[in-house]
N, C-alpha and C positions, 0 to 999 in steps of 0.2 A: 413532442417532449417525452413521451412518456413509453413512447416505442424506444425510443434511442437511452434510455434508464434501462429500463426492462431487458435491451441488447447488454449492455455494458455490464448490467449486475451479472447476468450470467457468463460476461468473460464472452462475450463473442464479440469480432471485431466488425465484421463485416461492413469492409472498406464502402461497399457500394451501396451500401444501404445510407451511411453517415455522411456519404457525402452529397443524399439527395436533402437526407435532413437536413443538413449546413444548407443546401443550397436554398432549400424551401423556407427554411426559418428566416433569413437576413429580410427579406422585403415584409415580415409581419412581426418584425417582433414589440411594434409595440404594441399589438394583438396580444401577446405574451401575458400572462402573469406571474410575479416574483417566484412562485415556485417551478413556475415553464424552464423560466429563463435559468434558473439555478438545475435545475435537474438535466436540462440539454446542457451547458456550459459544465455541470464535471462530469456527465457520457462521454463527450469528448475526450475531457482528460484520463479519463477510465482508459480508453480505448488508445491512447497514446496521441490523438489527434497533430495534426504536424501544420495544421493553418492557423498563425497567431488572431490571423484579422477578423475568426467566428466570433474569439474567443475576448476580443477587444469590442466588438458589434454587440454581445452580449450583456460582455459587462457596463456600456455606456447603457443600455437601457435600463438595466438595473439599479443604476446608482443614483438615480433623484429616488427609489421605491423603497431604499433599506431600512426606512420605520416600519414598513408593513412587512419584512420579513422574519420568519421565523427562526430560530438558534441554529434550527438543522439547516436551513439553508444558507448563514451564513458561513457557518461549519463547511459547508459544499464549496463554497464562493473563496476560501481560504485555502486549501487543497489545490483547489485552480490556479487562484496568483500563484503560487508557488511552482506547479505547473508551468506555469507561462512565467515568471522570474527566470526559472532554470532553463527554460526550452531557449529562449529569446531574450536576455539580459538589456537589451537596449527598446525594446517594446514598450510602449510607455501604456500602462493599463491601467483602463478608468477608474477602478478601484482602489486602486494603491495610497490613496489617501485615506482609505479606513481600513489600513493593512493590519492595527489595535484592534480594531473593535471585530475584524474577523479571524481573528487567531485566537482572542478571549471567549469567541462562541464555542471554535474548533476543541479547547481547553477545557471547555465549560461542561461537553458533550458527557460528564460525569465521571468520578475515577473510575479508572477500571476495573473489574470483578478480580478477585484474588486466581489468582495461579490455579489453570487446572490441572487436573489428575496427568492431562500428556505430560504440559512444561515442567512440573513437579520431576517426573519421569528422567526427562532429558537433563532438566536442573541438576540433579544427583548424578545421571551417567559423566555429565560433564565435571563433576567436580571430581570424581574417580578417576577421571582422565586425565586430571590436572589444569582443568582448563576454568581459570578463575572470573569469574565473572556476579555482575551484580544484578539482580533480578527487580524487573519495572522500570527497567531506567525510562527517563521521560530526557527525548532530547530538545537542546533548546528552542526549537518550532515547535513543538507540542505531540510528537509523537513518537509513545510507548515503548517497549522494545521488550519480549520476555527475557532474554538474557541477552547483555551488555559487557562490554568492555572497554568505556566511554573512552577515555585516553588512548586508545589504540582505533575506537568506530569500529570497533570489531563488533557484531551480534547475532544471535542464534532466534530467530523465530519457530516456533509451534503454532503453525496452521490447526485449529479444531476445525471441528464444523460447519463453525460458523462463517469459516471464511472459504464457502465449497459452497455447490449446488452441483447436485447431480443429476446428471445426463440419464431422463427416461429410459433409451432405447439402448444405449448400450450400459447404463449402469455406473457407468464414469466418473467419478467427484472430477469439478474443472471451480480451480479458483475464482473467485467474483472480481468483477472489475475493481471494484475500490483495495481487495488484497493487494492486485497488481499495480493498481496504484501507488498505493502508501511504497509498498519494496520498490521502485522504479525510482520515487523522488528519494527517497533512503538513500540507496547506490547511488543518484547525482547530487546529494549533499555530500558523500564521499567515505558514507557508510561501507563495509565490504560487510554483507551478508549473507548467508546462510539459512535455510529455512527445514522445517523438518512436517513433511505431513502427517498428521496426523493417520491418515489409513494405511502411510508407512509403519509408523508405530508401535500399534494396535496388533500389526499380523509378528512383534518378536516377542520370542521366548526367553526368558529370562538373561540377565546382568551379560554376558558374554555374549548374546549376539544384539544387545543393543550398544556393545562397548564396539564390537565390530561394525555396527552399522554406522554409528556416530563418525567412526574412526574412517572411514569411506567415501563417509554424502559428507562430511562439515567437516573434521579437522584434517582431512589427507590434503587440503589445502593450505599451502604454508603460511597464509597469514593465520590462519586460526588454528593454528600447533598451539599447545603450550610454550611460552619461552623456553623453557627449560629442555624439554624433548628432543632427541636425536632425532635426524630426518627420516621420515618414515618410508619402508622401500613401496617403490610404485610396483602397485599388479601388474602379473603379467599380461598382454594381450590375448584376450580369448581366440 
């Protein structure tokens, strides 16, 4: 469990390794404890996993144990169904009867810190842009959004830090599994998103080349123009 966490937080997939795990975990898991089972069950979903029937083995062991679990893991465990909702709509998953009591943890996990210095950044290029939008939206599953345009599911994310680890040997920030997460069920709830990294950010120099970067990586896509804006000409091929 704590191998296949440890893989997924840093965004690695490695098919072959998850699927020794999968294969090793099904005959012990009631060897498991609630935070086992909860931390292998959203690696998986980190990682994109594509077998409903770990992630059903899973949650049946877990579901006589949810007095003894912790907020963060049912935090974890609600992330999943949702996961396995979208991936598998007719999968009948052991949990789905405390579908409340695991979205109220997922919700609970505290508000969110105020707006940093990036989305601040991007918040303002975007409004210069003309691109109107309301900041924190919270969508109705419970998750966040730094800038929104709920009636369209239009939204702009600012990746910090926090949602990176970087790669020793070559230096690399690679998104963590649960970034990829949360933007994957986004886009199958029917969000179109957009994100902006942070280490992109960081290396522009004043108003004009981040009005040009915005205008490139997020809005040169026509769902995220402003209404109003003439269609913007496509670059040439290098």
């Amino acid at each position: 469990a704590n191998l296949a966490w440890a893989f997924a937080k840093a965004g690695l997939a490695a098919p072959r390794l998850f699927e020794a795990i999968a294969g090793v975990a099904r005959p012990r898991l009631d060897d498991f404890k609630p935070q086992d089972l909860a931390n292998t069950a959203f690696a998986l979903a980190c990682v994109d996993w594509q077998d409903p029937h770990i992630f059903v083995a899973l949650a049946a062991a877990s579901a006589e144990r949810m007095s003894t679990m912790t907020e963060i893991e049912l935090s974890q465990w609600y992330l999943v169904a949702v996961h396995v909702r979208l991936g598998w709509p007719d999968v009948r998953f052991p949990l789905a009867h405390a579908h409340a009591r695991l979205q109220a943890a997922y919700r609970g996990k505290g508000p969110p810190a105020g707006p940093s210095r990036y989305q601040n950044g991007v918040a303002l290029t975007l409004d210069r842009l003309g691109w109107t939008h309301e900041v924190g939206h919270v969508t109705p599953e419970g998750m966040s959004l730094n800038m929104a345009q709920p009636d369209a599911m239009r939204a702009v994310e600012v990746n910090g830090p926090s949602n990176f680890v970087r790669d020793v040997s070559t230096r690399q920030c690679i998104e963590k599994g649960a970034t990829r997460l949360k933007l994957r069920l986004l886009r199958q709830l029917g969000w179109d998103v957009a994100h902006v990294p942070f280490s992109d950010w960081i290396r522009l120099r004043g108003a004009a080349e981040k009005e040009s970067y915005l205008l490139a990586n997020v809005m040169l896509a026509t769902s995220l123009r402003p209404p109003s804006s003439p269609p913007l000409e496509q670059p040439e091929a290098l």
